[in-house]
TORTOR-454013 format. One line per 10 residues: number of its first residue (from 1); their letters; for each residue x, y, z of N, C-alpha, C. Coordinates in Angstrom, 3 decimals, always signed. Example, Ala and Ser with C-alpha at 12.3 -4.5 7.8 and 13.67 -1.06 7.14 Angstrom:
<sites>
1) as) +13.190/-5.690/+7.800/+12.300/-4.500/+7.800/+13.200/-3.300/+7.800 ~ +12.850/-2.250/+7.080/+13.670/-1.060/+7.140/+12.900/+0.030/+7.870 $
</sites>
This chain:
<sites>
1) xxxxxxxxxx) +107.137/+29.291/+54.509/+107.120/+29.306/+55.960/+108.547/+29.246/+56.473 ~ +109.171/+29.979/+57.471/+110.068/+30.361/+58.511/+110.557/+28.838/+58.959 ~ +111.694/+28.691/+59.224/+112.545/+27.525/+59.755/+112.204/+27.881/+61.205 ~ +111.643/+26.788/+61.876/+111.459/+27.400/+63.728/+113.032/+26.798/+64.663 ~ +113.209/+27.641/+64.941/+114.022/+27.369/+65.928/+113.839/+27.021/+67.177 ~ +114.641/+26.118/+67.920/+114.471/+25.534/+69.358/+115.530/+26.020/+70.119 ~ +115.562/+27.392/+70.575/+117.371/+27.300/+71.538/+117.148/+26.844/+72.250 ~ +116.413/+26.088/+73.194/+116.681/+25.081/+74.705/+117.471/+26.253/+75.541 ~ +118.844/+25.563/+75.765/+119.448/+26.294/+77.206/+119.920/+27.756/+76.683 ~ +120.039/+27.542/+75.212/+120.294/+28.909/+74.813/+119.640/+30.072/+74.889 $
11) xxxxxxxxxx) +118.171/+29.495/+75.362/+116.833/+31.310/+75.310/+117.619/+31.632/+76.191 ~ +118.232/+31.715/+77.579/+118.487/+31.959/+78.928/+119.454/+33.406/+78.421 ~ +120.205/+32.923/+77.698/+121.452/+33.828/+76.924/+121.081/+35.199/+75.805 ~ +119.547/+34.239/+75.331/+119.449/+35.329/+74.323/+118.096/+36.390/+75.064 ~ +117.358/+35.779/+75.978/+116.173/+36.533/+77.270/+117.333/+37.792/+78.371 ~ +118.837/+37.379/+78.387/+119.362/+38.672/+79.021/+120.263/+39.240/+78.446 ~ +120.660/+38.747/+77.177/+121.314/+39.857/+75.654/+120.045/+41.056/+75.804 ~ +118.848/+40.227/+75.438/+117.876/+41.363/+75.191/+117.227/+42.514/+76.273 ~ +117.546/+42.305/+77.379/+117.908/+42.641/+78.700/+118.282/+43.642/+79.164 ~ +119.565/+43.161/+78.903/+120.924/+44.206/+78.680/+120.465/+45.029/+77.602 $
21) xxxxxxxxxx) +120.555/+45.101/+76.367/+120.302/+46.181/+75.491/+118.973/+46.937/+76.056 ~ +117.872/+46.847/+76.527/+116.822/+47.156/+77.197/+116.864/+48.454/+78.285 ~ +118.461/+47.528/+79.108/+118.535/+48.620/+80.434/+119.632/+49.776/+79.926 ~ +120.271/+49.282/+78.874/+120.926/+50.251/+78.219/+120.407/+51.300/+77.453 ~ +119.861/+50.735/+77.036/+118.798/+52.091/+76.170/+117.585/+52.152/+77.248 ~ +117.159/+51.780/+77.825/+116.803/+53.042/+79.059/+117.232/+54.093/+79.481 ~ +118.449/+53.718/+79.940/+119.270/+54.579/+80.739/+119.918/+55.535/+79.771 ~ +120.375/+55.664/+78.590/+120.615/+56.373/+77.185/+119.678/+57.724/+77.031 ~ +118.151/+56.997/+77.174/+117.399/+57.699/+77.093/+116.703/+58.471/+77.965 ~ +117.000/+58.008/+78.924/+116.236/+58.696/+80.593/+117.270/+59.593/+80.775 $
31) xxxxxxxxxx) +118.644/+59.794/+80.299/+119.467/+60.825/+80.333/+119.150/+62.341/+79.500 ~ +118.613/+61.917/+78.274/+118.270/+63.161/+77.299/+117.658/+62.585/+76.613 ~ +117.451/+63.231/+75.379/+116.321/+63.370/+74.004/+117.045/+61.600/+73.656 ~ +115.874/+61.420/+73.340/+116.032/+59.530/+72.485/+116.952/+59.921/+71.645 ~ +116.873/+60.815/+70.892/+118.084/+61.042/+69.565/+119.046/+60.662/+69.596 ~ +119.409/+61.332/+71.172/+121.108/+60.646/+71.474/+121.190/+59.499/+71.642 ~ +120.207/+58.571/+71.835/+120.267/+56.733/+71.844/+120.566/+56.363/+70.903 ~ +121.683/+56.429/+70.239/+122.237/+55.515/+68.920/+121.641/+54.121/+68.754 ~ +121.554/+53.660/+68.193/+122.062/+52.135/+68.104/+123.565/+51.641/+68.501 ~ +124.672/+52.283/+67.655/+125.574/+52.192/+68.491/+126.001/+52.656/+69.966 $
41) xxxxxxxxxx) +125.413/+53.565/+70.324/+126.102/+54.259/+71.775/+124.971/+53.076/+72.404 ~ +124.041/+52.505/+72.318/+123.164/+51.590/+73.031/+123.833/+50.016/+72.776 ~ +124.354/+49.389/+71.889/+125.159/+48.424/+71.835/+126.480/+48.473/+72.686 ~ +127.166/+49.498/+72.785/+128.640/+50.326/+73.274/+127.861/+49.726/+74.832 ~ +127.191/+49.888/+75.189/+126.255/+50.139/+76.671/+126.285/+48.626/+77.471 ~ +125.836/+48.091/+76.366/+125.287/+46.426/+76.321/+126.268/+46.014/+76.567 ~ +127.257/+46.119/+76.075/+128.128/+45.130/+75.638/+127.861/+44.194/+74.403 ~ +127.269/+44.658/+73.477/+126.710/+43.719/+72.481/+127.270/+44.387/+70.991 ~ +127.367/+43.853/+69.977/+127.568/+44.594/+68.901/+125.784/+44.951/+68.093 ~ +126.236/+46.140/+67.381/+125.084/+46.802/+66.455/+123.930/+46.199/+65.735 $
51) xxxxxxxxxx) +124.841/+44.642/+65.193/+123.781/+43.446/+64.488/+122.997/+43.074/+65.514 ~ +123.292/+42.683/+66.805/+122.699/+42.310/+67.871/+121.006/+43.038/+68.100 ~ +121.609/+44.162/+68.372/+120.966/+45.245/+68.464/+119.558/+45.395/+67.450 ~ +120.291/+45.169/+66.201/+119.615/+45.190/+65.017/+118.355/+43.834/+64.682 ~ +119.005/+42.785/+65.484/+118.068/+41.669/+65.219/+117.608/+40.852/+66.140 ~ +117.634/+42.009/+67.059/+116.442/+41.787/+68.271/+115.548/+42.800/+68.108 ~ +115.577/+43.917/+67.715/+114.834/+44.942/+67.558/+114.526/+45.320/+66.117 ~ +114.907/+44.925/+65.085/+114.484/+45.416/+63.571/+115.263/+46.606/+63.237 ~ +115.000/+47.721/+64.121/+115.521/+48.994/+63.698/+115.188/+49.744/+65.132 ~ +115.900/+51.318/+65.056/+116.180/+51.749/+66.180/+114.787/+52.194/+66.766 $
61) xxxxxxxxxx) +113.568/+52.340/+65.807/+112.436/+52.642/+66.294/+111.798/+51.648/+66.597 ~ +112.188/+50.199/+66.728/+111.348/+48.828/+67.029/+112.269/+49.004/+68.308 ~ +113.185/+49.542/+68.827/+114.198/+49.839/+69.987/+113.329/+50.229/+70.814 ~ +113.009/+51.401/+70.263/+112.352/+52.760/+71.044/+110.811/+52.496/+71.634 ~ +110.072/+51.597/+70.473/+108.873/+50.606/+70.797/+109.018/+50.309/+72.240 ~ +110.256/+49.488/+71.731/+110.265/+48.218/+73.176/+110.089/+49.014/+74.401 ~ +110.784/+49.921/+74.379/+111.099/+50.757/+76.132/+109.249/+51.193/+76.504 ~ +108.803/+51.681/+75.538/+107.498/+52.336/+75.971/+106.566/+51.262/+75.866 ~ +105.794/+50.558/+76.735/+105.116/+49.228/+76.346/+104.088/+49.947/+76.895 ~ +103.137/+50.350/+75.798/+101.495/+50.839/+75.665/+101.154/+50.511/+77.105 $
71) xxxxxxxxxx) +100.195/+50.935/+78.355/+99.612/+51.043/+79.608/+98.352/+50.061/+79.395 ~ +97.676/+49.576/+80.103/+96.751/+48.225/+79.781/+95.524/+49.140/+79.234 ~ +95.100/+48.628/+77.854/+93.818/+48.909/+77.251/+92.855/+48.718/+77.964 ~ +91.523/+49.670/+78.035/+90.950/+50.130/+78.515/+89.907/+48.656/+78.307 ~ +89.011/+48.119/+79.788/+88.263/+46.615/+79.531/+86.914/+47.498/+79.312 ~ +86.566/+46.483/+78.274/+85.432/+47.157/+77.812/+84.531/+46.431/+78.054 ~ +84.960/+45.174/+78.610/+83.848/+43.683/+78.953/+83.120/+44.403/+80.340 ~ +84.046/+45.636/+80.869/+82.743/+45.984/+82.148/+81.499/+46.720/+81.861 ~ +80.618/+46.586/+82.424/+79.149/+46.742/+82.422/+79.189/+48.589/+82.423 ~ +79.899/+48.607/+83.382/+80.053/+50.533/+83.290/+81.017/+51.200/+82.378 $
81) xxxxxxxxxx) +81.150/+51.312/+81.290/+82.222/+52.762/+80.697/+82.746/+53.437/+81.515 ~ +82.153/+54.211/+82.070/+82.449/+55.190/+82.906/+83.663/+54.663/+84.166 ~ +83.424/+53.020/+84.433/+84.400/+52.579/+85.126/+85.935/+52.143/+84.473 ~ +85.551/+51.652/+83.245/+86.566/+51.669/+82.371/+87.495/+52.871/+82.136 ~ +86.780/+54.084/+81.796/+87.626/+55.197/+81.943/+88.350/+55.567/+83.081 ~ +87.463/+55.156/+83.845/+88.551/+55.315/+85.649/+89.746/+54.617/+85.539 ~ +89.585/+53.553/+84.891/+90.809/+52.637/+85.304/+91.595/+52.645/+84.275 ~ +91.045/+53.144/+83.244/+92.348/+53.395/+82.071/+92.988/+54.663/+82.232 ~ +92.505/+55.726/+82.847/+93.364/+56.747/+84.027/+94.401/+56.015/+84.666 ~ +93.735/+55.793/+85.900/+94.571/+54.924/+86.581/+95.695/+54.506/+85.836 $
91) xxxxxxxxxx) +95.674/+53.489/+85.200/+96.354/+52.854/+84.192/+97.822/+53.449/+83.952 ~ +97.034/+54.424/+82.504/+97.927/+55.495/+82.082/+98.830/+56.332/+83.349 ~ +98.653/+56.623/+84.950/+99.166/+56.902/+85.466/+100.177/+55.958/+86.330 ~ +99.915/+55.193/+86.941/+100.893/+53.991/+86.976/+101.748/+53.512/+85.874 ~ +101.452/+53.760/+84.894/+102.421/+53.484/+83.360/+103.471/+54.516/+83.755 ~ +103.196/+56.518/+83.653/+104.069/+57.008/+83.508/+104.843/+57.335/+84.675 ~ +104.226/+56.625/+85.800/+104.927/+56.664/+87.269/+105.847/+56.254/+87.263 ~ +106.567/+54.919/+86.619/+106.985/+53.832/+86.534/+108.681/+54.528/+86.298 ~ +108.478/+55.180/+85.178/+109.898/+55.815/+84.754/+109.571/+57.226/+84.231 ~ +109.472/+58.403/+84.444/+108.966/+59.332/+84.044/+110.031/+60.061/+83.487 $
101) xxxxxxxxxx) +111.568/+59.778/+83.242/+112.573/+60.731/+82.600/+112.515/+59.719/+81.590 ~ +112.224/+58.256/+81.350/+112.372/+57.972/+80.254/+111.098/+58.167/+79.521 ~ +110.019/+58.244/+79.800/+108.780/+59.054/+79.086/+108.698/+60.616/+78.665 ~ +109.683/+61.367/+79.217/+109.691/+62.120/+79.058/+111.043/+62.411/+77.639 ~ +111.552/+61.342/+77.603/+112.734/+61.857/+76.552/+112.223/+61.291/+75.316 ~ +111.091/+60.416/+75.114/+110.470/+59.211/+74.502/+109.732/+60.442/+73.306 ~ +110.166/+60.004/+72.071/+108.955/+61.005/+71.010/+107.511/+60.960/+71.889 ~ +106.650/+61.635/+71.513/+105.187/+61.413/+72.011/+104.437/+60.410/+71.037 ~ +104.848/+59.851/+69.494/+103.934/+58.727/+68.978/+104.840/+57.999/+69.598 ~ +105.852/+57.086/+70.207/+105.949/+56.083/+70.955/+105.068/+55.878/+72.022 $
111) xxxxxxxxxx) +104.640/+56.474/+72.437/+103.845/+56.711/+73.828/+102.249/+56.570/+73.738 ~ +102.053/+57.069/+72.570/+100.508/+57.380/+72.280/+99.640/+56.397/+71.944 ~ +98.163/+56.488/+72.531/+97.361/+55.077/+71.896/+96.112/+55.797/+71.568 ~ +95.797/+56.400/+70.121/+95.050/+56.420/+70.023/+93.714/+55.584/+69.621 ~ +93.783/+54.686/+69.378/+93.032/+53.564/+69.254/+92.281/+53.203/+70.575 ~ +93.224/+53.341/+71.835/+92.528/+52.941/+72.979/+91.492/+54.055/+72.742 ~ +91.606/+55.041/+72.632/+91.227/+56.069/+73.242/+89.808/+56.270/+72.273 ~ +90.033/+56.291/+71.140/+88.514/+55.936/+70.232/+87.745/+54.677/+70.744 ~ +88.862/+54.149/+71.278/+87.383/+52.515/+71.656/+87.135/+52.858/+72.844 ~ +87.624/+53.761/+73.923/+87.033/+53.981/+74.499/+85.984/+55.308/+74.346 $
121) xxxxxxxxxx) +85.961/+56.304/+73.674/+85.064/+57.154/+73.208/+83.769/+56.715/+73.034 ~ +84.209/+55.567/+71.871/+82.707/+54.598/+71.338/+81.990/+54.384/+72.052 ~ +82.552/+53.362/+73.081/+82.167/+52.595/+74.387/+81.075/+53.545/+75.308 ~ +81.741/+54.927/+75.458/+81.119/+55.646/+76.318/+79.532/+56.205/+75.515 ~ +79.691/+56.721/+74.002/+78.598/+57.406/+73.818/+77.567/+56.153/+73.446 ~ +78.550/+54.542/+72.977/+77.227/+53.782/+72.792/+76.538/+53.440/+74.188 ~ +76.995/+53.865/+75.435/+76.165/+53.548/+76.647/+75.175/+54.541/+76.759 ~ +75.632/+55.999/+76.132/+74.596/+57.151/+76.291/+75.270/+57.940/+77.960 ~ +76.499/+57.543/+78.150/+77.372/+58.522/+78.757/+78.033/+59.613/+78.743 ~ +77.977/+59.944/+77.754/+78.670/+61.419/+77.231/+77.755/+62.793/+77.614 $
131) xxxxxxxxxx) +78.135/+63.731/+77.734/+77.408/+64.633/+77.832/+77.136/+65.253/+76.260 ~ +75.068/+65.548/+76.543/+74.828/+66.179/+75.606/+75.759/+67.023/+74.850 ~ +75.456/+67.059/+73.715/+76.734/+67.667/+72.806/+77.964/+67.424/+72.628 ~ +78.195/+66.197/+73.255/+79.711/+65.819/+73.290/+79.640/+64.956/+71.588 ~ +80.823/+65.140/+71.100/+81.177/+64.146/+69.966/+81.995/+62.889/+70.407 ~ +82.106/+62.172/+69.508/+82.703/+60.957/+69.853/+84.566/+61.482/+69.534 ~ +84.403/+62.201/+68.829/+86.040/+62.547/+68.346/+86.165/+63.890/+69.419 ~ +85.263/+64.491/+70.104/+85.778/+65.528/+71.611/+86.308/+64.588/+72.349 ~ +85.346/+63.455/+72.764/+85.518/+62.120/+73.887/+86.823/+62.033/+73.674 ~ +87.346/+61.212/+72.265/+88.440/+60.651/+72.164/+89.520/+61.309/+72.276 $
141) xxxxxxxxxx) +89.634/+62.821/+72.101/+90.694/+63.897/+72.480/+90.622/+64.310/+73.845 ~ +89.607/+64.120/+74.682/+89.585/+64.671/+75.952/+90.496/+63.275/+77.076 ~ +89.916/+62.276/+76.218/+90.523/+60.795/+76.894/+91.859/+60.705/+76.692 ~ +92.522/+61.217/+75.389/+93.798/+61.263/+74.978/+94.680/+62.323/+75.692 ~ +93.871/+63.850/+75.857/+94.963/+64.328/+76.511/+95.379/+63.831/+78.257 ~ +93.930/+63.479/+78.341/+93.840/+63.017/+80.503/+94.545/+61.480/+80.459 ~ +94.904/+60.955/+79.400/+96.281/+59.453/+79.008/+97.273/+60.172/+78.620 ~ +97.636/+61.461/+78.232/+98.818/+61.608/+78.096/+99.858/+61.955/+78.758 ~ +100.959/+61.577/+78.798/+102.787/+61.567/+79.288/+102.631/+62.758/+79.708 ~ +102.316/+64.103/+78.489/+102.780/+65.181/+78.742/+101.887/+66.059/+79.931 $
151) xxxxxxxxxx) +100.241/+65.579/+80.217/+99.537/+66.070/+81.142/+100.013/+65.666/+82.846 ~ +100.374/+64.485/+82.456/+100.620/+63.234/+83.660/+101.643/+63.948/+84.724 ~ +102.701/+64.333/+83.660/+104.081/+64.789/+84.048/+103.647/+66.183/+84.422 ~ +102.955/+67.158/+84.059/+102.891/+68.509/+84.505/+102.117/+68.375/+86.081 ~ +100.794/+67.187/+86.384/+100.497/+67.244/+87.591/+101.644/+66.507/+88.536 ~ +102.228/+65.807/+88.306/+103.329/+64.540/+89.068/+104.058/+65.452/+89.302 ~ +104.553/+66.233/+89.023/+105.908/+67.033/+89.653/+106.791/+66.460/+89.857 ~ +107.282/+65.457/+89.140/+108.406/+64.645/+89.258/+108.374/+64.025/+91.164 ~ +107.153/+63.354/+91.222/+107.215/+63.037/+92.307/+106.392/+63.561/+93.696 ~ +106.506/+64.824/+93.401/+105.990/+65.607/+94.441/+104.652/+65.317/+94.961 $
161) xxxxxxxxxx) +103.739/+64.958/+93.792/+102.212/+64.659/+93.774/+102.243/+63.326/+93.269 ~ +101.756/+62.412/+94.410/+101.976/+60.795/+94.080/+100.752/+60.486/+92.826 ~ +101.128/+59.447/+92.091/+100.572/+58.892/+90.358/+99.073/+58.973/+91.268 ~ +98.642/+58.135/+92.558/+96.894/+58.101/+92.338/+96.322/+59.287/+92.850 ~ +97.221/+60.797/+93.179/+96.374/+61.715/+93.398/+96.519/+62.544/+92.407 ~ +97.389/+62.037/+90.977/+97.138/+62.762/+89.581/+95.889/+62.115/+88.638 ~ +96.163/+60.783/+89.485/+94.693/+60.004/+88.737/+93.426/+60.398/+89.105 ~ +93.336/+60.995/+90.358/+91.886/+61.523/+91.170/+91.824/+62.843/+90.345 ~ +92.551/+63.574/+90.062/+92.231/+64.963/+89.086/+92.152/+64.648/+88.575 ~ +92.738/+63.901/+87.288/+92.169/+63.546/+85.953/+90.808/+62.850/+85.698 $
171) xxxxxxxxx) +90.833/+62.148/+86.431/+89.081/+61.703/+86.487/+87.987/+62.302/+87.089 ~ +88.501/+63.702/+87.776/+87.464/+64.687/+88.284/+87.537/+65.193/+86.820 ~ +88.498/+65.460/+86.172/+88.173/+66.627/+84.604/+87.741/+65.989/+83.787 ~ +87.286/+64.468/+83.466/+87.163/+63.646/+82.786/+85.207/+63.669/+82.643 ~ +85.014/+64.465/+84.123/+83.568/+64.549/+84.364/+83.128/+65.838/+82.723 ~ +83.984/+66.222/+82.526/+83.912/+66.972/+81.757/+82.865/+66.832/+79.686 ~ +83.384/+65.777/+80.188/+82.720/+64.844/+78.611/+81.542/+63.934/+79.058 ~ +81.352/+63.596/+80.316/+80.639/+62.868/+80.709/+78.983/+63.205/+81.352 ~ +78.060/+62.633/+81.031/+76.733/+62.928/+81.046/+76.396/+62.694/+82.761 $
</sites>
C-alpha cells in the first residue's frame, strides 16, 4: 500500500499548478491538431517544467484525457428511455458547446463514449422502444453518431445555430431508431 500524503496549505499550490497546465494545453490545442501540444510546448505555457507535467498527468494522453471530460452519462434510473436519450443529446450538446475548437482539434477516441451509448441502446430495446427491426448495435451507432463532436459541429456552425436548436434536430433524427 501507497504512503498517503497530507499537503494541507500546499493542495492550494498544487489545485492551480494543475490549472495552469490545463489552460495551457487548452489553448495549445484549440489552436491546431493536439499533435502540436507537446508536453514540452504545454509545460513552456505553464510555466512548469515537463516532470510536472508528467506527474500530474502520467503521460501526454492522460493530458489529452483531462481536457475532454466525457458529457454526463445517460440516467437510466428514469422510468422513460426515451427521456434519457433526450437528455443525453442535450448533454452531449452542451458538452461540445462549451469549447468547440478544442473538440475539434481533440483525436475523436478522446471524445468518444461508447459504453454510454450501448447502455443506452440496452436500456431502450429492454423497454421495447426501438423500432421494429432495429438492433441493439444500429441503436448504439445511431446514439453514437447523434453524441458525436463531429455531427454536433457540422449543425452548430461554429455558433451560428445555438447547442439547444442542434439538440432539437438531433432528437427529431433520433425518432429514427425509435418505436
Amino acid at each position: 500500500m501507497g504512503r498517503r500524503y497530507r499537503l494541507g496549505r500546499r493542495q492550494t499550490s498544487v489545485d492551480l499548478t494543475t490549472s495552469s497546465i490545463l489552460a495551457a494545453a487548452r489553448e495549445l490545442v484549440a489552436q491546431g491538431p493536439a499533435s502540436q501540444a507537446s508536453v514540452g510546448a504545454v509545460a513552456r505555457r505553464a510555466g512548469v517544467s515537463r516532470i510536472t507535467v508528467y506527474n500530474r498527468f502520467g503521460s501526454r494522453a492522460g493530458l489529452l484525457q483531462a481536457l475532454a471530460p466525457p458529457h454526463e452519462r445517460p440516467d437510466l434510473g428514469e422510468s422513460d428511455p426515451r427521456e434519457a436519450l433526450r437528455r443525453h443529446i442535450q448533454s452531449a450538446c452542451a458538452t461540445w458547446a462549451g469549447n468547440p475548437a478544442l473538440y475539434r482539434h481533440l483525436p475523436h477516441a478522446q471524445i468518444d463514449d461508447p459504453e454510454a451509448n450501448r447502455t443506452l441502446a440496452e436500456s431502450l430495446a429492454a423497454a421495447d422502444a426501438l423500432r421494429p427491426g432495429c438492433s441493439i448495435k444500429e441503436a448504439e451507432d445511431v446514439v453514437g453518431a447523434l453524441t458525436s463532436f463531429a455531427v454536433f459541429d457540422r449543425l452548430h456552425k461554429d455558433g451560428r445555430r445555438p447547442a439547444a436548436a442542434v439538440g432539437e434536430i438531433l432528437i427529431g433524427l433520433a425518432s429514427a431508431i425509435l418505436a
